[in-house]
N, C-alpha and C positions, 0 to 999 in steps of 0.2 A: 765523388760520384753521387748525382742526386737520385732519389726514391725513382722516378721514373727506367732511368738508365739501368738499377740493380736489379727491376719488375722484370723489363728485356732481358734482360742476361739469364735469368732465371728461367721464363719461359722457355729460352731458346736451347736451355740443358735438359729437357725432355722428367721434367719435375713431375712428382707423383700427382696423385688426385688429387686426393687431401689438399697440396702446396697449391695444384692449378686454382680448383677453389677459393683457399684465401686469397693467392694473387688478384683473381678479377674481383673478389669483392672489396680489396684496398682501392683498385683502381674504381670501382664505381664508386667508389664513397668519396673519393678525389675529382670524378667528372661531377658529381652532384654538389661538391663545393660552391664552386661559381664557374661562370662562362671564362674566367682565366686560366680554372685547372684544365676547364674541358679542353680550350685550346692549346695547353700544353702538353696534354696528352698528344695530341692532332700533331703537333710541333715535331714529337719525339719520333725520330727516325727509328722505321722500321716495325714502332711497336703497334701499329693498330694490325698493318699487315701480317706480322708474327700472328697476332690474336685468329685473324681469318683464316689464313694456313692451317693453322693449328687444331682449329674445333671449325673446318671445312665439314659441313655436312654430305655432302658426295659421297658417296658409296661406303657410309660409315650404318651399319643396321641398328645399333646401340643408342642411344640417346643420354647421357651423362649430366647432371646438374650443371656444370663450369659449361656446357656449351649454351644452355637458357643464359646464366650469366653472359656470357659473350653479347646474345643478342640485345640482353638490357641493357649493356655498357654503350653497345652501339645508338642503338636508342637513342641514349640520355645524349651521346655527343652531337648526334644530327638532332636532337630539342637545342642546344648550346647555340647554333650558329645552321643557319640556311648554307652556307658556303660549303661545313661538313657534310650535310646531306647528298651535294650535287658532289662530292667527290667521291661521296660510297657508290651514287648512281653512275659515274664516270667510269670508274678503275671495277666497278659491276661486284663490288661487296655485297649490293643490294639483291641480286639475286642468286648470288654465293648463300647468303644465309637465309632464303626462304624459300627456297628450293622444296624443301620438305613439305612445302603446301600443298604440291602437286600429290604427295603418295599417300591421303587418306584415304580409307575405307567407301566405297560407294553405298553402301546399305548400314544402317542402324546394327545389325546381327553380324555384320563383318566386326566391326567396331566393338561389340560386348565380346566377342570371343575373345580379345588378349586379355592380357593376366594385368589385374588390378592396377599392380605397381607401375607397370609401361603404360597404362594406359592413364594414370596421374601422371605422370612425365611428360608427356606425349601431350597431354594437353595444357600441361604450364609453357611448351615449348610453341605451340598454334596459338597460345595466347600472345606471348613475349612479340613474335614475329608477324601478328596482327596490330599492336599497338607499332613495330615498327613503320610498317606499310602505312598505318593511319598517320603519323607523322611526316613521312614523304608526301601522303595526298594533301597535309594542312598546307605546306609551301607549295603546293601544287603539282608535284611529281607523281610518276608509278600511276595514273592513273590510268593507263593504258595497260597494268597488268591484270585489270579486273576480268579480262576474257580470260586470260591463262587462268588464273583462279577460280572463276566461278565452277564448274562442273567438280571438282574437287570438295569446294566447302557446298555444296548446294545442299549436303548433308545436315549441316548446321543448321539451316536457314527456313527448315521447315517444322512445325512443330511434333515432338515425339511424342510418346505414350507414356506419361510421366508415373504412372504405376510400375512400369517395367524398367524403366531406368533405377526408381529406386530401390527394385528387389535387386539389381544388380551393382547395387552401389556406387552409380555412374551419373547420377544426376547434377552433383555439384559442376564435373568434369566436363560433360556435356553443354547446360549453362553456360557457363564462363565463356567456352567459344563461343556458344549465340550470342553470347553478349557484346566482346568485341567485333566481332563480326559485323551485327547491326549498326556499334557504333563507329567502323566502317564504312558501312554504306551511309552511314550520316555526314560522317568527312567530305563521302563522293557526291553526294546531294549538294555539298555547298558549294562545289565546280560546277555545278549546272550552269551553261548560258540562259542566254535572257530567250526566254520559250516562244516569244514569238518569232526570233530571229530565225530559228529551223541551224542555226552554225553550228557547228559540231569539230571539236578538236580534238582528236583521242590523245595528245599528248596533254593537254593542259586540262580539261578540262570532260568532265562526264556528259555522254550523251540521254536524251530526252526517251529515245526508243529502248532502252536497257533500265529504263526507271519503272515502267508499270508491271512486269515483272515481278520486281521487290516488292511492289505494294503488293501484289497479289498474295505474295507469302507470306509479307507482316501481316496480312489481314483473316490469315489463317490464323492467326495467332489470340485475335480478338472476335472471332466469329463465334457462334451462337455455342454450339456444342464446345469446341476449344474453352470457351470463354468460362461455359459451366464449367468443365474440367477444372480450372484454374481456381474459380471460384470456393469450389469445394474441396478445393485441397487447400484456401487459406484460413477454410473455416473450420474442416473434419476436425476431428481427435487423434486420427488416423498416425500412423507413420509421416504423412506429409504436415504437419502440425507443425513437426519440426523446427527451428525456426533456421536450422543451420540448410534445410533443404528450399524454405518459402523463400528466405533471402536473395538465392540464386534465381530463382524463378521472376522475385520482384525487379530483378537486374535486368534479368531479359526484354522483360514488358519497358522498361524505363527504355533501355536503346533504343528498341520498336517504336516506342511514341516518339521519342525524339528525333527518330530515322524519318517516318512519317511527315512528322510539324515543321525538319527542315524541307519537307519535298516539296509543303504547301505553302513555305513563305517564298520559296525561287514560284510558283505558279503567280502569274499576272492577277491583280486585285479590281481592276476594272475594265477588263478586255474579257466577258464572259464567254463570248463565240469562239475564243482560244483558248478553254481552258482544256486542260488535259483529261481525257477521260476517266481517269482512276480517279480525279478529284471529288464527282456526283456518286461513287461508288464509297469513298471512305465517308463520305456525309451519310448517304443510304445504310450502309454496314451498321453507322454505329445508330441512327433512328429506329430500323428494322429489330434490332435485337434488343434497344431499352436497357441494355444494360451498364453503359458507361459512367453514365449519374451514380447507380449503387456501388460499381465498382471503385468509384471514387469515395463512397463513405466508408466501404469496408477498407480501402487502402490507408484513410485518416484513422481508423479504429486500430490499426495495428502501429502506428506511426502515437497515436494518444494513450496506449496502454504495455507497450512493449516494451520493457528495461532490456532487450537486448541490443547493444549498438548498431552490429550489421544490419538487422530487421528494421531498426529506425531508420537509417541512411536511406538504406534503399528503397522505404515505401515514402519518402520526401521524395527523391527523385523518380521515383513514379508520378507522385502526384505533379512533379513540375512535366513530365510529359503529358500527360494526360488531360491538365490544364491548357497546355500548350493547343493541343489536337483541339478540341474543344472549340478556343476561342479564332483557330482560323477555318474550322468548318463552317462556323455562323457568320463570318467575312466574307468566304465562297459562295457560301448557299443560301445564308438569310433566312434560315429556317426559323420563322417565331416560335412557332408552337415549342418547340424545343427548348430558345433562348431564356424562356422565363422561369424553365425548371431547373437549367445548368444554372441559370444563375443564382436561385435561389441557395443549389447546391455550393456553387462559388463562395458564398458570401458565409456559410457557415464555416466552410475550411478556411476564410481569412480571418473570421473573428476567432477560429480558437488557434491559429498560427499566433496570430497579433497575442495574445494571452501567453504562449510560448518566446517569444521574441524578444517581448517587452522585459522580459528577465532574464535572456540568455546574453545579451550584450556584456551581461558582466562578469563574465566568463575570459572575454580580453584583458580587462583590468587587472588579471592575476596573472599576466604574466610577464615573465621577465624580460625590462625593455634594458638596452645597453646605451642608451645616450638615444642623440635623436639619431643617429643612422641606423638604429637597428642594431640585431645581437652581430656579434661577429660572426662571417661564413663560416658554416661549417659545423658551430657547435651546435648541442644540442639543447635548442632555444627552450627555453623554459623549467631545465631543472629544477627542481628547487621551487616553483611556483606552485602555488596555491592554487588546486586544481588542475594541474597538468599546464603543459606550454603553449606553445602555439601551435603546435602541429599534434595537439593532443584530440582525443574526441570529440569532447564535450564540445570543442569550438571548433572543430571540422561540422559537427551535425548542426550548432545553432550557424554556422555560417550559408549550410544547405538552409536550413528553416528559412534564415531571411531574404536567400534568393528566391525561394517559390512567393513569400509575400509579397518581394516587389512586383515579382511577376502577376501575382492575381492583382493588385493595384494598378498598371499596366490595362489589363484586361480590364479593370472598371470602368477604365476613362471612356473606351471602346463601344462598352453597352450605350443603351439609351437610358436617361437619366428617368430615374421613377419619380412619382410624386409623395415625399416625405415632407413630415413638420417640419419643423421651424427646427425644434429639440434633438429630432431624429438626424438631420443636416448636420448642425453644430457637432453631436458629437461624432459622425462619423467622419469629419472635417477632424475634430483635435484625433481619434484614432488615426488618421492618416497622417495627420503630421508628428505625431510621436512616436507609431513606427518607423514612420522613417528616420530619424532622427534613433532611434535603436538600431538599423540598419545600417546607416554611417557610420558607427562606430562596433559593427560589427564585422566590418570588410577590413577582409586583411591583402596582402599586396596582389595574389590572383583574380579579385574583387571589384577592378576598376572600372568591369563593364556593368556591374553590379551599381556601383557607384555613381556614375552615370547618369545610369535611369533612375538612382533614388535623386537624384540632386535635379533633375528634369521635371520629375513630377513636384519635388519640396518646392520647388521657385517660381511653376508656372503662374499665369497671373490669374487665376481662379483662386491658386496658394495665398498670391497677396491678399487676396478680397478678404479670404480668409482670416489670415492673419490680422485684418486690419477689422473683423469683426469680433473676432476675440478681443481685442483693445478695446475696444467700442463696452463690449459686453463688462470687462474685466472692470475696467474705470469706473462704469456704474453702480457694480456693483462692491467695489471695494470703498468707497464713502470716505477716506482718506487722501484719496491724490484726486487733484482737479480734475476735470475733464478736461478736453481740447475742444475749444471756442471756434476749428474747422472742422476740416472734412477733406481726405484726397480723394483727389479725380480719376478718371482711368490710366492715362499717360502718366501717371505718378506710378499706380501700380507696373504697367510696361516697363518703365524705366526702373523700379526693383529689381523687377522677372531678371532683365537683362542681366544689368549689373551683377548681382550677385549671381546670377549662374557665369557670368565671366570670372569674375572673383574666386569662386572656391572650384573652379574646376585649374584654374591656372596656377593657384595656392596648393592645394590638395592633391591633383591628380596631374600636373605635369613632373616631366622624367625631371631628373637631375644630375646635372655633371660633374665631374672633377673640377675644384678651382684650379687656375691658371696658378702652376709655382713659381712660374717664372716672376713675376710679380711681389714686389717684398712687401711685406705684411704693414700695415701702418695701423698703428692704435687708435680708435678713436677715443673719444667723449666718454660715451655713452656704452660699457661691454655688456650690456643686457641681451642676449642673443635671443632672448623673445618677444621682442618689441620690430626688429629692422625686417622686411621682407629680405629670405634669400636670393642673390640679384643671379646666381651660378644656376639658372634653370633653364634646359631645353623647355622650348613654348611648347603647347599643347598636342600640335600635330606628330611636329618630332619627336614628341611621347610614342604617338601612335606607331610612326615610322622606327622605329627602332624597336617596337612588340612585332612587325614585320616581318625581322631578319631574326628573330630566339623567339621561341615559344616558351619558354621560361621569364621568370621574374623573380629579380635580383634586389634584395632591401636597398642593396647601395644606392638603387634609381629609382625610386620611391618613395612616400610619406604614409602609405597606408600600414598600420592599421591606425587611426586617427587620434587624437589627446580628444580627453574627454571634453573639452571646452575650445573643441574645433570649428566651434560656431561662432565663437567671438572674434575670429579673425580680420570681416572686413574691419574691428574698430581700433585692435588692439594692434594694426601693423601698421607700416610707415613705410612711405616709397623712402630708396635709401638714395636720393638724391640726385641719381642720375639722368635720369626722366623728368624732365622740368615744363614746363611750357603747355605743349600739348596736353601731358598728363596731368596735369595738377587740379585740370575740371573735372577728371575721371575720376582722381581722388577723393575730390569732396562728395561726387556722386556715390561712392565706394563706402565713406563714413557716412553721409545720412539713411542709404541703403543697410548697412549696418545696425545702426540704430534702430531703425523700422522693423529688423525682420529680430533682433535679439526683444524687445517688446511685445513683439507679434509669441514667441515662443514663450516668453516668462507669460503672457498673460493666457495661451492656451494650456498653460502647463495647471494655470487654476480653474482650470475646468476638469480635472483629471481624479478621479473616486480614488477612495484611501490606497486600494490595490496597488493601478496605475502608477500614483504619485510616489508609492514606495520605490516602483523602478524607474523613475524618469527619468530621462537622459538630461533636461534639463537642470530640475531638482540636484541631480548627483554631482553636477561642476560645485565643486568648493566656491561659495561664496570670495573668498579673496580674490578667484582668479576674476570675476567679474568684477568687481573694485576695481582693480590693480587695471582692465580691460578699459574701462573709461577712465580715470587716469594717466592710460598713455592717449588716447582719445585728443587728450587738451593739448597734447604733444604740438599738434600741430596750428593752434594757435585758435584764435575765437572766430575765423570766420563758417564755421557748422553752427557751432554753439548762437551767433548773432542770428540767425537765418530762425523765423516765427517756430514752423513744426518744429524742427529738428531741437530747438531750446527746450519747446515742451517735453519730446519726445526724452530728452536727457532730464531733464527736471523730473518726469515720470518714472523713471532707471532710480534717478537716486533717492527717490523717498520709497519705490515699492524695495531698494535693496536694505534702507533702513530701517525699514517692519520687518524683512526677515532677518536683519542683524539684533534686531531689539528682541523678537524672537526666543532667537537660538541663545542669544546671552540670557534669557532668563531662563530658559530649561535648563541653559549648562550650571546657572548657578544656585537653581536646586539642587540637583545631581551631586554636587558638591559640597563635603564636609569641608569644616573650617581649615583641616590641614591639607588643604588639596585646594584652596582657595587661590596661595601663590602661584603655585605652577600651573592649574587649570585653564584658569581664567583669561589668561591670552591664547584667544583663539583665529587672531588675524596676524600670524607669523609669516610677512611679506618675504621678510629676509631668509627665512630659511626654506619657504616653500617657492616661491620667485626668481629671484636668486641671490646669492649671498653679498654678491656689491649692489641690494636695493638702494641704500645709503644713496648710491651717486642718480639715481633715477628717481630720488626724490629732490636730490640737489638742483637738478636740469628743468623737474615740475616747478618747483619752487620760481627758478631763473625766469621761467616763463611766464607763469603768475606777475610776478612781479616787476617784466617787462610789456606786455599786452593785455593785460586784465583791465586794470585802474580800477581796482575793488569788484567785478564782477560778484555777483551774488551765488550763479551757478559753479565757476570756478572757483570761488573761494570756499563753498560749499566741500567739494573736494578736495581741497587741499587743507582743511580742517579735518576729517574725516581723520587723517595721518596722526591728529593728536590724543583719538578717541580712546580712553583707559583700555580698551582689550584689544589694539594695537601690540603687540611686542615692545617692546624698550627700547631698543638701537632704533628702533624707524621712528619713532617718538620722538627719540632725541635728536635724530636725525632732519626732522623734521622742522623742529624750533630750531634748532643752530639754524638752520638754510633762512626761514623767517626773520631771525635775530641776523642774522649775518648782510643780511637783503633789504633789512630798514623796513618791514612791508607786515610786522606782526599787527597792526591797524586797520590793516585789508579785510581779517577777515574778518567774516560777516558774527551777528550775535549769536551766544550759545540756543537762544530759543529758534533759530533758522538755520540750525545746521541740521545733518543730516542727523537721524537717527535721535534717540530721547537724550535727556540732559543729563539725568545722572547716567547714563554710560560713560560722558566725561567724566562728571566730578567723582563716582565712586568706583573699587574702593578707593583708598587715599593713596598717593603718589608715597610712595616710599623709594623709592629709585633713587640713588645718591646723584646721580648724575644729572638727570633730569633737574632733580630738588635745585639744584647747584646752578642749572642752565636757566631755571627757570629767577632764581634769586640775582643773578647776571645781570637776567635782560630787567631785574626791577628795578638796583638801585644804578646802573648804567642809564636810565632815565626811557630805553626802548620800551616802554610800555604804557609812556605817557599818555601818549594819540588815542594808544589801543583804548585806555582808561577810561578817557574823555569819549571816544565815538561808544563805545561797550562792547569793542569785539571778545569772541569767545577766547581769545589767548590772554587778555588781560582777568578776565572770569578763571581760567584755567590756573593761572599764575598765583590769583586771592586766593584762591578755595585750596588747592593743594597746598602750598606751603603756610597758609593759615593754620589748615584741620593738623597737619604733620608737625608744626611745633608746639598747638594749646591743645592736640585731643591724640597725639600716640603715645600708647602706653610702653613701646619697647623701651627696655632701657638699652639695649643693644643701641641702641638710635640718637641717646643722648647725645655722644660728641658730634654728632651731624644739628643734633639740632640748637645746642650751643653756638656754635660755627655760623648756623643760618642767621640767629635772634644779632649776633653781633654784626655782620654782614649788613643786617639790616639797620640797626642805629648807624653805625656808621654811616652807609648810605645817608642815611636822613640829617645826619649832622651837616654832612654838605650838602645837602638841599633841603633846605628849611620849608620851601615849598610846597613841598611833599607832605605838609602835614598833616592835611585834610584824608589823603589815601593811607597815610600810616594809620591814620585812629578808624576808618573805613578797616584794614587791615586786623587791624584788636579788638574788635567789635564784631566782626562779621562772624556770620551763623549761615549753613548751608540753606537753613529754607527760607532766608532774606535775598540768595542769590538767585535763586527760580522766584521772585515774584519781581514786581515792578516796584522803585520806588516809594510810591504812592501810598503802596498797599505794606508797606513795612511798620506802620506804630506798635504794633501788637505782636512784632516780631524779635527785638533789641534781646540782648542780655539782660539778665538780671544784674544785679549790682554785687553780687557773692562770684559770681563768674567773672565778673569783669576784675574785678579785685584780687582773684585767683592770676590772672591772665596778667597782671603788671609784675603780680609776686613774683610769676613763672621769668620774666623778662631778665627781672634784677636777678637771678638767682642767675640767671645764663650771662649776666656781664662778669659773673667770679671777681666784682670788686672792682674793677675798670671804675673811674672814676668820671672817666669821660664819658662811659657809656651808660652811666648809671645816670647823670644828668640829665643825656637824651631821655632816658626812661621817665622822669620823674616832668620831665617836661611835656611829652604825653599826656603824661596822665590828668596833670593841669589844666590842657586842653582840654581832655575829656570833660572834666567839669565842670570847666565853663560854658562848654557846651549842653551841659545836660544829660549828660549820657550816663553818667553816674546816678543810680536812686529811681529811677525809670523804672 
């Protein structure tokens, strides 16, 4: 018998209190699972009906905890699925368990006379059963129950005397119902028809003539005297100080705004002869009293200095109604005089939002992620994390902060644009894209409409201009990377805008399916599972169509909350092959869009004050992933890379990423004592932060270099990058095997044109047995010839490391490796006598003969006490070899003769 079948059985044996109660809170905890449990509930014969029988409100006087439970279970099943809904409304569950709405109190003084306790019960049970009714109205049902209802709640809906509520200890209780109530009537606001039509369906939808009503009470609520009320109870000393009474209060107001601002986005925006008459009355109201502006500073005052949770929440979500109201009065009514004071006020609540914001993102970083699908249903996501989980405060309240900011960004666009400098522009251009950019990675899976409008406003093509004057600005001033010898045009920025807002909204915010198991699994190539687009995705709309039918959201059908380096997606992904033809122009549109817009963000992100730059969303992606991000870039072959901008635009990436790699390796390698030297030091650990078979995804980079390059300079640029000393060791070696193994170690370009400085190759010294060994390989295997002859950096890499590691390491730990190399190496040269020039090149060479040119080396040679040292060292390491001791001494002859000796 499963948990469900033994809950029934239970119930239906007439179980004490105590037992009803835990029963239904096992079963909520089971509907809040996923949309599977809910529907298994729904599935199980008999038991939702048991539950309504059971705790039937009918003629019961009592009110009991387990029968609020009931309504929330209910609730959450009709949030699960639209289908549950219309079956409570069918078989009349739905007004089985809200019946009790009808037998409130008609006067305020009715209401204070019961006894404390019944009247906290009493109103957790009017709340439970108002958020159910608002869940029927979001799928569009029950909206024809608002006559039954109103005369009942009209108690609510009007404002009380909040001195008297709280001598009577009733004000939380009272609250709370205003609150759902309003947000109620804001459910019912968004079934409005279209206002000019005059249509009206009481079954689906809310009528026009029952609308100005409500405004008349909300607006009780914000009128002059009310208003002072309000105000001086969030300012007094008084009892109302409180914050556990202001909080409730700040709730009500928030509903009310938002009850309002949806009433004035269904009103017609350019048909002013039709607009409704409470509209010039909410503009008048709030002009008349002057006081919405302050109200809105002292609402930021309590939201900026308030360390209590609930008091923060709720004065955020005041300010995002309020904002709201605000910006569609001066849409309706055009009020100037007005417009330049709100906005003034605006503009300060989004700079110190933006200062909030820009450091609350990393509040999602601490928490525990389970793979890419998300934690398992059910548990409790974030134990264990650093700062609480997902569903913890901190990131419940900064996830409110950055919906009101996108929201007043939103309204910016709206205003008329002022006249600002040049300076004043710019940075409120990088502020706006590095909020948003904090905001994207602040949306978790409820978030997507959130998400949205940030990715609308990041992309629009004002964005590009944008971003494409940060380039402009950054190059100039950075005096190290060239400039660009063009200029894009405007169709260059449209076809950004485009692209990429197709790109990350179809990447990022489309649903996701179950793969097809019918299907047998086929291995490929390449198991990097974050290189290939997943191809198992409902497209965009059917995202939408399936938010529809649940008002819930499920991680399983998801990708938010977002990886920190969610921005490098156009470059770092690859169609997986299926889509050929049509799409492959889309593709390359997708990578040079890419390119453009990661450039556009690194170089506004150096515009950003020590502050900002500390939180940047940019700044904070690990360096490796943006490597690793172009990289797969070449994946798909040199037709981006040949194309004029886009070569630059990648040529730009890889010298501004080796100033901040040349950087970071020099602070790390202050920071570091000698004994922390080994293990510090590698600080581009691909394989273990990437993923652990990087090996074969440098195998496949390599294949491709060395099928379509034909020596490229920017390609090979990268693909040397892999051999750099603070590289890891498997990817290192990983690297030259695939070079050695592929004939193509010649390719790459000189140690002076690779990316990043020189000595991060050469020091410290290659000690790595393997490496040593791979590299002693490809020398006397003769793979290094080419290299030798052209000067690429793997023949430089090859001299200098196992040079310095057989004439300048001190370990003796290291001896028998370096024995083993020295004879390695005669041998080699015995069979190729040829070689003799680079062997004495080999015994001779000195690190700072290999950073200069030829030319400039006279004054550079060994002394003759060194060189002499360096034969001794040789013959010591043949242990007597007779054959090998010949090679040596034949050397050295050479040397002689050459002069190299006494120099």
């Amino acid at each position: 018998m499963g948990i469900l079948p033994r809950i029934l059985y239970l119930l239906e044996t007439n179980p004490s209190v105590a037992l009803e109660e835990c029963l239904l809170s096992v079963l909520i905890a089971i509907a809040r699972h996923s949309v599977t449990s809910a529907n298994a509930i729904m599935k199980c014969q008999r038991l939702v009906q048991t539950i309504v029988n059971r705790f039937s409100f009918k003629g019961k006087a009592e009110i009991r905890p387990s029968m609020i439970k009931s309504v929330t279970l209910l609730k959450i099943l009709a949030r699960s699925d639209k289908n549950n809904c219309l079956e409570f409304i069918r078989d009349d569950i739905f007004p089985n368990i809200t019946w009790h709405l009808y037998r409130f109190p008609a006067t305020l003084d009715e209401w204070l006379k019961s006894v404390i306790e019944r009247r906290k019960i009493e109103s957790a049970l009017i709340v439970e059963q108002l958020r159910f009714w608002k869940v029927c109205v979001q799928y569009g049902h029950c909206v024809s129950y608002f006559e039954d209802f109103f005369t009942a709640l009209c108690l609510w809906l009007n404002p009380p005397a909040f001195e008297r509520l709280s001598t009577n200890n009733a004000f939380s209780e009272f609250t709370s119902i205003s609150t759902e109530l309003y947000l109620v009537l804001a459910a019912l606001a968004r079934k409005l028809p279209t206002f000019a039509s005059g249509v009206c369906d009481d079954t689906v939808s809310w009528c026009w003539t029952r609308v100005a009503p409500m405004v008349n009470l909300a607006l009780k609520w914000i009128e002059s005297k009310n208003n002072l009320d309000i105000s001086k109870s969030l300012k007094s000393e008084s009892v109302l100080q409180d914050s556990s009474l202001n909080a409730p209060l700040l709730w009500v107001i928030s509903a009310i705004m938002h009850m309002l601002s949806t009433v004035l986005e269904r009103c017609p925006n350019d048909i002013e002869d039709v607009l409704p008459d409470f509209v010039p009355t909410i503009g008048l109201a709030i002009v008349r009293n002057g006081s919405l502006t302050s109200f809105i500073e002292e609402i930021y005052q309590l939201r900026q200095h308030q360390r209590e949770f609930e008091m923060c929440l709720s004065s955020v979500c005041c300010l995002q109604g309020l904002t709201r109201v605000m910006n569609l009065i001066d849409k309706h009514e055009n009020l100037e005089d007005e417009i330049g004071k709100r906005k003034a006020v605006l503009k300060s609540v989004y700079t110190n939002f933006y200062n909030l914001v820009r450091s609350e993102w990393q509040y999602m970083q601490f928490v525990e992620f389970f793979g890419r699908g998300g934690p398992a249903p059910g548990v409790g996501v974030g134990w264990g994390a650093s700062g609480g989980g997902f569903w913890s405060k901190p990131i419940l309240l900064a996830q409110t902060d950055a919906r009101l900011l996108i929201q007043l960004l939103e309204i910016f666009q709206d205003l008329p644009p002022e006249d600002l400098s040049a300076v004043d522009m710019i940075n409120f251009a990088v502020q706006k894209v590095n909020s948003i950019l904090a905001i994207c990675l602040t949306s978790g899976p409820n978030d997507r409409v959130t998400m949205e409008k940030a990715l609308d406003i990041l992309l629009q093509v004002s964005s590009m201009k944008d971003l494409d004057l940060f380039i402009r600005h950054f190059l100039h001033s950075n005096g190290k990377i060239q400039p660009f010898g063009w200029e894009y045009k405007e169709e260059d920025y449209i076809l950004f805008s485009e692209t990429l807002s197709s790109h990350f909204k179809t990447r990022w915010l489309s649903a996701k399916k179950k793969k097809n198991k019918g299907k047998p699994f086929k291995k490929v190539r390449d198991p990097l599972e974050t290189i290939h687009e997943e191809p198992d995705t409902l497209d965009y709309m059917n995202g939408q169509e399936y938010q529809s039918t649940c008002l819930i959201t499920e991680w399983a059908h998801q990708r938010l909350p977002l990886p920190t380096h969610w921005f490098l997606s156009p470059i770092s992904t690859l169609c997986n092959g299926k889509n050929s033809g049509s799409n492959s122009l889309n593709s390359l549109e997708v990578w040079r869009s890419g390119l453009f817009f990661l450039l556009g963000v690194e170089a506004m992100s150096s515009f950003l004050n020590s502050i900002d730059l500390q939180f940047s969303p940019v700044k904070r992606v690990p360096l490796i992933w943006k490597v690793h991000s172009l990289s797969v870039f070449l994946l798909v072959g040199m037709s981006v890379i040949e194309e004029e901008k886009s070569r630059d635009v990648y040529r730009a990436l890889q010298e501004l990423y080796g100033q901040i790699f040349d950087e970071s390796s020099s602070k790390s390698s202050r920071l570091l004592n000698e004994t922390d030297i080994k293990y510090g030091m590698e600080i581009l650990r691909f394989q273990t932060v990437i993923h652990e078979s990087y090996s074969t995804f440098i195998e496949t980079l390599v294949e491709q270099f060395a099928a379509v390059s034909y020596g490229d300079l920017i390609y090979g640029r990268q693909v040397a990058f892999y051999l750099h000393r603070r590289v890891e060791a498997p990817v290192r070696l990983s690297a030259w095997n695939a070079l050695s193994d592929a004939h193509v170690l010649e390719l790459l370009p000189p140690l002076d044109k690779c990316v990043a400085e020189a000595d991060g190759y050469l020091e410290p010294v290659e000690d790595d047995e393997e490496i040593l060994e791979a590299y002693m390989k490809s020398w006397v295997t003769g793979a290094l010839d080419r290299a030798a002859t052209r000067g690429a950096v793997t023949f430089t890499l090859a001299l200098h490391h196992l040079s310095s590691f057989i004439f300048q390491a001190q370990s003796k730990d290291k001896l028998s490796l370096r024995n083993r190399l020295i004879k390695s190496l005669l041998r080699g040269h015995s069979r190729k006598q040829h070689h003799k020039g680079v062997m004495l090149k080999f015994i001779l060479y000195s690190k700072a003969s290999a950073s200069h040119k030829p030319e400039q080396n006279g004054d550079l040679s060994l002394q003759k006490a060194e060189i002499d040292k360096r034969f001794e060292l040789l013959r010591e390491a043949c242990e007597g070899n007779s054959s090998l001791l010949t090679e040596v001494e034949k050397l050295r002859s050479s040397s002689v003769k050459e002069g190299n000796i006494g120099i």
